[in-house]
C-alpha positions as CSV (number, residue, x, y, z in Angstrom):
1,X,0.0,0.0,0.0
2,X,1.4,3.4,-1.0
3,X,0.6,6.5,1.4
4,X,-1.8,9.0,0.5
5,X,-1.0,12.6,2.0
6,X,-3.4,12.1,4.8
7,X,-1.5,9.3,6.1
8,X,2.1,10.6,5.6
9,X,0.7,14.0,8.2
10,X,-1.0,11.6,10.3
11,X,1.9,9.6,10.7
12,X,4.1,12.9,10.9
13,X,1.6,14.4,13.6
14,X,2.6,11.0,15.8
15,X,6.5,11.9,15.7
16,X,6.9,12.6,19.0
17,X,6.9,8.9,19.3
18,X,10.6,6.6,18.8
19,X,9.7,5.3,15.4
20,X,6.8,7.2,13.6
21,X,7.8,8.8,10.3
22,X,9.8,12.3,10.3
23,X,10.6,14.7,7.5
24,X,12.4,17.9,9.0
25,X,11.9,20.7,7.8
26,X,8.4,20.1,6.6
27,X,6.8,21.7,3.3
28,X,3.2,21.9,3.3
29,X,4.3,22.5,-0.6
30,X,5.8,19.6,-1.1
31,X,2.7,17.4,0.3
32,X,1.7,15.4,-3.1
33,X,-1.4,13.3,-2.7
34,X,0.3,10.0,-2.5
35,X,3.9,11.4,-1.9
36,X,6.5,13.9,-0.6
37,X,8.7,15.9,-3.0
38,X,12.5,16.3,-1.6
39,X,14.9,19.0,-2.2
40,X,18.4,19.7,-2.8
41,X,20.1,20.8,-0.4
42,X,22.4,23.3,-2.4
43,X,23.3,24.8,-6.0
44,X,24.7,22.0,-8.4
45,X,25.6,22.1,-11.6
46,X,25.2,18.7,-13.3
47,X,27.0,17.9,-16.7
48,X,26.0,15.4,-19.5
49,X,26.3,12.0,-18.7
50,X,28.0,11.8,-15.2
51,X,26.1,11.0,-12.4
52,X,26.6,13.5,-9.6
53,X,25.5,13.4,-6.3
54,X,23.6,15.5,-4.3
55,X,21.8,16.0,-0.9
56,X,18.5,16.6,0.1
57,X,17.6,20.1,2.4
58,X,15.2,17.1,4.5
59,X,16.5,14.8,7.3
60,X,13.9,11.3,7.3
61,X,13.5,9.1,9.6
62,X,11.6,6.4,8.0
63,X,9.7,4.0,10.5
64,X,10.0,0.1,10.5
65,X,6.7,-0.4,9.3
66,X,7.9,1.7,6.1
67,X,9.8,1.6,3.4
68,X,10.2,4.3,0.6
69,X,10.7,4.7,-3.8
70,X,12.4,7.7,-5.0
71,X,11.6,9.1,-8.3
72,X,12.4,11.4,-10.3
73,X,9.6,14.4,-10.6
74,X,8.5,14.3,-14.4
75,X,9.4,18.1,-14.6
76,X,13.2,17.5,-14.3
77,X,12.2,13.7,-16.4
78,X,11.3,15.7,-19.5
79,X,14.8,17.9,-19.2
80,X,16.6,14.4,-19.3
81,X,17.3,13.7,-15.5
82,X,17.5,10.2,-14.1
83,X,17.2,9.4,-10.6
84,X,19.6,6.1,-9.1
85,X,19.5,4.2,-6.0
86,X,16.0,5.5,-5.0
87,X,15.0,3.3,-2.2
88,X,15.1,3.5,1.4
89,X,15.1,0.6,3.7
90,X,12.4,1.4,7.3
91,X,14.6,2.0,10.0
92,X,16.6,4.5,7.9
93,X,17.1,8.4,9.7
94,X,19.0,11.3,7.5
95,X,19.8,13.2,4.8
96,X,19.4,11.4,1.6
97,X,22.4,11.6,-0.7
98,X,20.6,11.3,-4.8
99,X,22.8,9.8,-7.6
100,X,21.6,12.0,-10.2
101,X,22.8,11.4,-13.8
102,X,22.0,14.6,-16.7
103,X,20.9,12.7,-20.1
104,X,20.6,15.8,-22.0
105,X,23.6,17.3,-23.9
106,X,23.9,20.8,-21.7
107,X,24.8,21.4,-18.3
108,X,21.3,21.3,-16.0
109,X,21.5,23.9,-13.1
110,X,19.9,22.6,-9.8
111,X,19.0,25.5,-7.1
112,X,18.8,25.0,-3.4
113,X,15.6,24.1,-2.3
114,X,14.7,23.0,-6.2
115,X,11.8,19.9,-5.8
116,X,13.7,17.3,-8.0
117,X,12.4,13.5,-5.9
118,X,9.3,12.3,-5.0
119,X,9.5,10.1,-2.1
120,X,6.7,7.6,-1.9
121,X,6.1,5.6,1.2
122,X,4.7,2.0,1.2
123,X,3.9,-0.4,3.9
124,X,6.0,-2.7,4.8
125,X,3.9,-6.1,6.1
126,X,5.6,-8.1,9.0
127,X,8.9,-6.8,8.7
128,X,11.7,-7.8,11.2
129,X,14.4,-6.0,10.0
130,X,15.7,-2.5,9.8
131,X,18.4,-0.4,8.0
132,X,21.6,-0.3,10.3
133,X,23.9,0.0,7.6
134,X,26.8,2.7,7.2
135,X,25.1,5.0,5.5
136,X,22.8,5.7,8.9
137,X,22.9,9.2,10.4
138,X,23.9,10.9,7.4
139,X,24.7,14.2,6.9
140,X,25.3,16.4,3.4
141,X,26.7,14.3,1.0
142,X,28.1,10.7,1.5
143,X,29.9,9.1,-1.1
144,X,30.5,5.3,-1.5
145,X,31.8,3.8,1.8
């Protein structure tokens, strides 16, 4: 089951509680009906056909119970962007670092705070395990480790 908007607040609205969903700082904005547009966290330049990575301005904290799809928004699709690695285990809390590759044949300019990902949250059903790998706690961007 995929989240609608209703759920992801509701869920938000519970945070003051060790494993309920977190997105900091909040967007009303960036509320989709069944997701949650990220942003980059600074100005990047990205040149044909190398994949660059980038941060998000939000710090998750996705619960066990979820787990999460990023995708590329369709407005930065049409210019040629592709989104990598766009799944988040439940368990994981931080900033998300995006593997963005440019397709097109000019330099794409990304602003601070531009909505490039959609983050869509699905249910995860009698899960036992949770991300504890060494990408946890991150901060800006985090290459290969």
């Amino acid at each position: 089951m995929i989240l609608s908007a209703t759920e992801i607040t509701r869920r938000m609205g519970e945070s003051s509680l060790e494993g309920d969903l977190v997105i900091r700082p909040y967007d009303p904005e960036c509320q989709q009906p069944a997701s949650y547009d990220l942003r980059v966290g600074g100005d990047f330049i990205l040149p044909p056909a190398i994949c660059t990575l980038v941060h998000t301005v939000e710090w998750v904290e996705i619960p066990y119970d979820l787990a999460a799809t990023l995708r590329c928004r369709s407005s930065f699709g049409r210019r040629g962007l592709i989104v990598t690695g766009g799944f988040v285990d439940p368990g994981f809390r931080g900033q998300l670092t995006l593997c963005l590759i440019n397709m097109g044949s000019e330099h794409m300019s990304l602003r601070k705070h531009d909505r490039v990902v959609q983050m869509i949250l699905h249910e995860v059903t009698e899960g036992d395990r949770r991300y504890e790998g060494r990408y946890q706690d991150s901060s800006g961007i985090v290459g290969a480790r």
